[in-house]
N, C-alpha and C positions, 0 to 999 in steps of 0.2 A: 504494500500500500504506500502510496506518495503520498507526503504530508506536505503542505507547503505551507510558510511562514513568513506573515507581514506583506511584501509583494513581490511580483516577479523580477525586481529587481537583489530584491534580498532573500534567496530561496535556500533553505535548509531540507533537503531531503534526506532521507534514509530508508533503505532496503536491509533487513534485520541490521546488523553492523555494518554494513559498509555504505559509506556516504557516497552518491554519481556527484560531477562536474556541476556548475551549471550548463555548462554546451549541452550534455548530454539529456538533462533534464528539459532545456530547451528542443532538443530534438527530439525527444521521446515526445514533447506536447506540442511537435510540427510547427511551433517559432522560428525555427531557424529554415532557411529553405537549401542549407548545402548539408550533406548528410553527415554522421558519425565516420569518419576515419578510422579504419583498422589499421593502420599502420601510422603508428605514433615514432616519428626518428628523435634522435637527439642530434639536434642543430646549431652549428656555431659562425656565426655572421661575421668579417674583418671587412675593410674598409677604408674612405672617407668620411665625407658629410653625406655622399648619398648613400651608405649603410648608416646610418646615425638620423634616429628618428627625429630630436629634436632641433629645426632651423631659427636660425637667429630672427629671419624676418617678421614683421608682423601682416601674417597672413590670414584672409579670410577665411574661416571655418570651412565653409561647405569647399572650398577648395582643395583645403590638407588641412590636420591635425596628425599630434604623433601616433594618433590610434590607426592610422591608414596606413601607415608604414608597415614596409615587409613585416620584418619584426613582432609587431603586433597581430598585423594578421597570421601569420604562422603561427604563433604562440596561442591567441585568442579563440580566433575563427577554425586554423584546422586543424587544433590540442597539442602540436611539438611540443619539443621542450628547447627552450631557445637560450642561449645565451650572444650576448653582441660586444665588441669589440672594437667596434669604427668608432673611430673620433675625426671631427672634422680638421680638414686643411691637411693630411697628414700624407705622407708619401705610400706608396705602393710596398716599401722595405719595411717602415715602420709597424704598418697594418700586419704585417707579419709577425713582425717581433714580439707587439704588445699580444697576439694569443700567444706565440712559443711561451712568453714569460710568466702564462696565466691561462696554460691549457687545460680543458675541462677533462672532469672525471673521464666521461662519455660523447663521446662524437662520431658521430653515422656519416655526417657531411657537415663541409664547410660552404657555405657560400660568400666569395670572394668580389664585393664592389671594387674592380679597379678604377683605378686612378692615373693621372696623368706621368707622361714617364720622367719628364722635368722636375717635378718635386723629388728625387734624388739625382738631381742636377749636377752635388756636389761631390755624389762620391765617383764624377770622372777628374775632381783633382784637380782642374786645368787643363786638361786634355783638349788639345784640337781639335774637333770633330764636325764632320755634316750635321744637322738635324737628324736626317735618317738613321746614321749610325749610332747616334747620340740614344734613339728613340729604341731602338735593336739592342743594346748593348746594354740599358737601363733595365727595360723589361726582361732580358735575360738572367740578368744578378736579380731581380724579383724573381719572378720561375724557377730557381734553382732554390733560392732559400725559400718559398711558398712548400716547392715538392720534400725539401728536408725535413718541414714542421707538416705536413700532411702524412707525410711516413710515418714518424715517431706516431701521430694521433692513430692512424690506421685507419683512416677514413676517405669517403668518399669527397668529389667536390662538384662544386657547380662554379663555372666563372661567369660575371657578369662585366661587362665593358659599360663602367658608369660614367663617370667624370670626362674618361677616355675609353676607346676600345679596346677590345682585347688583342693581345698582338697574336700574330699566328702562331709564331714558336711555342709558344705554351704547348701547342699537340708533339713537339719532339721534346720535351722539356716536365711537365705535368702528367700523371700517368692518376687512372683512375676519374676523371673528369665526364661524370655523368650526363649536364647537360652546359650551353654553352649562348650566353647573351651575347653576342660580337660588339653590337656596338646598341644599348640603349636609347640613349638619345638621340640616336640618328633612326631610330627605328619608330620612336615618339613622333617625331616631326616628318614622318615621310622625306627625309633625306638623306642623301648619298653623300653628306659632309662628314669627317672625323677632325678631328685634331687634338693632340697632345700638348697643345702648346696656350688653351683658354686662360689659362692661370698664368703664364710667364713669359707675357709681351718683351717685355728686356731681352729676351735671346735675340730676338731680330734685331738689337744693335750690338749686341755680342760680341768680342774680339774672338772669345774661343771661337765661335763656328765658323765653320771654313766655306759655307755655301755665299754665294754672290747675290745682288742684288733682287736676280728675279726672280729666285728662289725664296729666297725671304718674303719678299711683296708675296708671291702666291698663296704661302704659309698667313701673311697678316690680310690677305684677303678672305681665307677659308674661317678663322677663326673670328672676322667681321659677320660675315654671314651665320654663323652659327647663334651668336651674342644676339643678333635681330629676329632669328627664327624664334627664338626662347623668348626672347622681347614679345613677339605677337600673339604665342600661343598662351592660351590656358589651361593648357596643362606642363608649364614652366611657373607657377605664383608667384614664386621670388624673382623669374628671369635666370635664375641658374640650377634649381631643382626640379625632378618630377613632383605632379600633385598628388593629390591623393588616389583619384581615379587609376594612375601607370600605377601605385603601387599595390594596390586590391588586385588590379588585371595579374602584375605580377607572381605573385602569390599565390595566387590560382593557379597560375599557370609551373608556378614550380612544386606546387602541395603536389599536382596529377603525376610529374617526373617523380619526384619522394615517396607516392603513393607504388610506384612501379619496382620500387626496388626492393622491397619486403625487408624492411629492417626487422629487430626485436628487441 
């Protein structure tokens, strides 16, 4: 027998001793309209700002709040068990580091919001470089230390290309990588633009990089257009995040790949 107490926002049930969720209790009385998940993973989120629920801006509600965010909806809506790791502004190495330094008991998968390759800008030293090689050579030394701290976990992963996209070497580099966002934001806005370079205008007057003028221009032209696409839509609120809507879709769309893989 279900008992339920005070309102459906405050619901105590119980079946002899053992207490259900509220999701479950929601589902069981047909509120919820996505069903019980039989396969519950344990989930561990790294990142930037776009793994990191809460944004600086102050944005309208029906747009995003932090309850829209992956995070939340994996945790709330399809019952994981989540822990999160991304903090904003932060490099692709870092986002590594701080789970190696504070890895969970348990992890089935990781999923990886990447980030732009320039935010470890610094550990080429000084080095002379093209952009391309710059952007190759960054994301590499990530992929290497990502698949070290993925080993040790024994876990699956998913990569997401947020901030920036994903680069390709991760598939000679990454092993075990179940599903794969190339490039989010380009996917958001129906275009064919990337760039690694939204965050770190300064490289295009750069001494280190060795590309020429019209190379540079092309690069501060792709990263114009990207900045204005996000400017127009809404589902950019802040002009450099997804809303809330990209992160529900998301969600969804990685609970069904989580759903496939039959953790325990």
């Amino acid at each position: 027998m279900l008992t339920a107490i005070n309102s459906v926002h405050s619901v105590s049930v119980a079946t002899s001793n053992n207490k259900l969720s509220i999701r479950t209790v929601y589902s069981l009385l047909g509120v919820l309209s996505t069903p019980i998940n039989t396969i519950m993973a344990h989930i561990s989120i790294i990142g930037d700002s776009w793994g990191y629920p809460k944004l600086g801006a102050n944005i309208k509600s029906h747009l995003y709040t932090a309850s829209d965010h992956t995070e939340h909806q994996l945790r709330d809506v399809y019952g994981h068990t989540v822990t999160n790791r991304s903090y904003g502004a932060i490099g692709n190495i870092e986002s590594v580091v701080r789970l190696r330094e504070d890895m969970p008991k348990k992890c089935d998968v990781v999923i990886w919001f990447g980030t732009e390759a320039f935010r470890d800008y610094g550990l080429l030293n000084g080095k002379r470089v093209s952009i391309a090689s710059a952007t190759s050579q960054l994301m590499g030394k990530a992929y290497v230390e990502f698949e070290r701290t993925r080993a040790r976990l024994d876990a699956d992963c998913i990569l997401v290309g947020g901030q920036a996209p994903v680069y390709p070497a991760h598939t000679e580099i990454v092993n075990r990588c179940i599903y794969t966002v190339s490039d989010w934001r380009s996917e958001i806005l129906g275009s064919k633009l990337s760039s690694h370079l939204i965050c770190h205008p300064y490289i295009f007057e750069d001494d280190q990089i060795t590309d020429d003028s019209r190379v540079r221009l092309k690069h501060a032209r792709t990263v114009t257009r990207l900045q204005d696409q996000m400017r127009s839509s809404e589902h950019f609120p802040d002009h450099c995040h997804p809303g809330g809507a990209c992160h529900r879709s998301l969600a969804k769309r990685l609970d069904k790949i989580i759903q496939q893989q039959g953790y325990k």
